[in-house]
N, C-alpha and C positions, 0 to 999 in steps of 0.2 A: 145725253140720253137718260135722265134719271125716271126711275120708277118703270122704265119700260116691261112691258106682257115679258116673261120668261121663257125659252123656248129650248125644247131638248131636240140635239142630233144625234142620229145612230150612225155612225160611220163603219165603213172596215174600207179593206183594201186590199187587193190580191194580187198574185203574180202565177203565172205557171208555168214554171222552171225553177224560179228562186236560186238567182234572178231567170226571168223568161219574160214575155208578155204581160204587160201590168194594167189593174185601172182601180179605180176607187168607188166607193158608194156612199151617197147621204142621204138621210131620211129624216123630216125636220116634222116635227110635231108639236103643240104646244104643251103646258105642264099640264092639261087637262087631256091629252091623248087623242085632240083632233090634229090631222094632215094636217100641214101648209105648204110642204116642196118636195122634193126627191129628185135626185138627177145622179147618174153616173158620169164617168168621164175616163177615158182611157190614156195613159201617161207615156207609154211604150215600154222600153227594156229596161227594167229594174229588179229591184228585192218589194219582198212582201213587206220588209218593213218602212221602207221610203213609200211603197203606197197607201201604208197605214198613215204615215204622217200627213200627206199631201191631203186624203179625206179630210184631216183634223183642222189641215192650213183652210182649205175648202167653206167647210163648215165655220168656221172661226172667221173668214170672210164676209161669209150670207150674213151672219148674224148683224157684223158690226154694217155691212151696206144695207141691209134694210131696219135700222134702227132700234136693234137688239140689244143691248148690252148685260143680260142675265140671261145663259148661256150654259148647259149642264150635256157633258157628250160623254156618251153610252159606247164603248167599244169593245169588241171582243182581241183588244190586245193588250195582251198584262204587262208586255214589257214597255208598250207607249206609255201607257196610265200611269206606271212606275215610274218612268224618268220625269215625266210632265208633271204629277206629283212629289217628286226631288229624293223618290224612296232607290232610285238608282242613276247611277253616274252615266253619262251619254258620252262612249267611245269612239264608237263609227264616225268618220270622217265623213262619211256619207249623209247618215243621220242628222250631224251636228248643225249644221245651216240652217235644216228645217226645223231641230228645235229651238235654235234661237230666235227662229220669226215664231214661232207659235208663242213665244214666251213673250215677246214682245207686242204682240197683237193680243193675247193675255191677258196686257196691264190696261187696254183700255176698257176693259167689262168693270161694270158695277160687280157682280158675280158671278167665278164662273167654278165650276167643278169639271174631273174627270172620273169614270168608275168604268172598272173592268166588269163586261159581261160574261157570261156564256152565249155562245154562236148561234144557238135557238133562240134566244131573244134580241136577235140584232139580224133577221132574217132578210126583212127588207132591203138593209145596204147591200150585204151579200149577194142578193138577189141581181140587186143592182152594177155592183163591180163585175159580175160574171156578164151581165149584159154587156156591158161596155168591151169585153175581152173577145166576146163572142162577136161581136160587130167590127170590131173591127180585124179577126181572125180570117172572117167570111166577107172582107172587101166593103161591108156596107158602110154607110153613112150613120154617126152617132145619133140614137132615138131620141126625141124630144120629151122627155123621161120629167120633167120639172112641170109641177103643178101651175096649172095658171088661173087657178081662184084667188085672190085676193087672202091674205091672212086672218083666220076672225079676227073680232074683236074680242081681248081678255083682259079685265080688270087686273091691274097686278096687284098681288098680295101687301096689305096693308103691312105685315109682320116681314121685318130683313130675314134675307133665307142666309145661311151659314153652310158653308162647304163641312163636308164632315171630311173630317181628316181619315187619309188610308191607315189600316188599319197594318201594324207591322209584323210580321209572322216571330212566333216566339218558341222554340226548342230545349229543349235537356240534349245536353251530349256528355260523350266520354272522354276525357284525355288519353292517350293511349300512346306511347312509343311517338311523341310528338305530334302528334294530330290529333283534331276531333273528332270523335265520331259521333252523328248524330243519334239521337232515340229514333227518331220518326223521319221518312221523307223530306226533302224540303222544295221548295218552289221557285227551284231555280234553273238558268238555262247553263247547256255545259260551257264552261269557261269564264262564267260570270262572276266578276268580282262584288265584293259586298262590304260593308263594314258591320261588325262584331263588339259589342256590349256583354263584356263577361262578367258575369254573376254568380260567385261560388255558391253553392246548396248549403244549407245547414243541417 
């Protein structure tokens, strides 16, 4: 698939119970911000974060069966984009399956990037995983939610695109009675292991 049109997906993915009722959302656009697909899908009883991933397995599918392989996915989840990224370690036994097929399905892109959103700019998935939840909450049959126009045509860009590397959060702390204490907040979830680059101040 060389040189092929580029195409961004929004995904998310939700649960409500966590774990409780799950489903996921994609919204596939080209690099120029026309539609080309969207569709939900409802998974059943999980966590919010296996439905996060399942959108990604999703999305990382369409791309490579319709003859994608530059491929840039927008997600409002920092700890997906983290691990898929390599900026955090994948624990969950649960999780762990589904990123080694993502990671594998990965290696067949020309280019692909992941970038954590905010949840106002990824409305559409949202929009969409709720549909799915709600359908199947209320008995009904899944809506035919997937665009059926044909993808434009897009020249793809004469110039290689380059994934910009995530960016790694950087702190001052204090040593103190054995621990550290940080200056500022940091951006992590409770119990999350990290690895640490220490730098004494001058």
């Amino acid at each position: 698939m060389p040189n092929s049109p580029e195409i961004v997906a929004h995904i998310d993915g939700g649960s409500r119970g966590n774990p409780g009722p799950a489903a996921f959302g994609v919204a596939i656009e080209t690099a120029q911000g026309q539609p080309v697909t969207a569709f939900g899908k409802y998974i059943g009883h999980t966590t919010n974060n296996v439905a996060e991933y399942q959108g990604l397995l999703a999305a990382l599918e369409y791309a490579l069966t319709h003859a994608h392989s530059r491929l840039r996915v927008l997600t409002d989840s920092q700890l997906m984009a983290r691990q898929i990224s390599g900026q955090y370690k994948v624990r969950s036994p649960d999780l762990k399956p589904l990123f080694d097929k993502a990671k594998r399905l990965i290696e067949s892109f020309e280019f692909f990037s992941i970038r954590h959103v905010y949840r106002e700019q990824n409305r559409e998935a949202d929009r969409l995983a709720n549909q799915a939840m709600d359908d199947a909450a209320n008995g009904r049959a899944p809506r035919a939610t997937a665009s059926t126009a044909p993808a434009p045509e897009v020249t793809a860009s004469p110039e290689p695109v380059q994934a910009i590397p995530p960016k790694v959060p950087s702190v001052t702390a204090t040593f103190e009675r054995g621990s550290l204490r940080p200056h500022t907040q940091l951006p992590l979830f409770e119990g999350e292991e990290v690895d640490l680059d220490i730098h004494r101040k001058k």
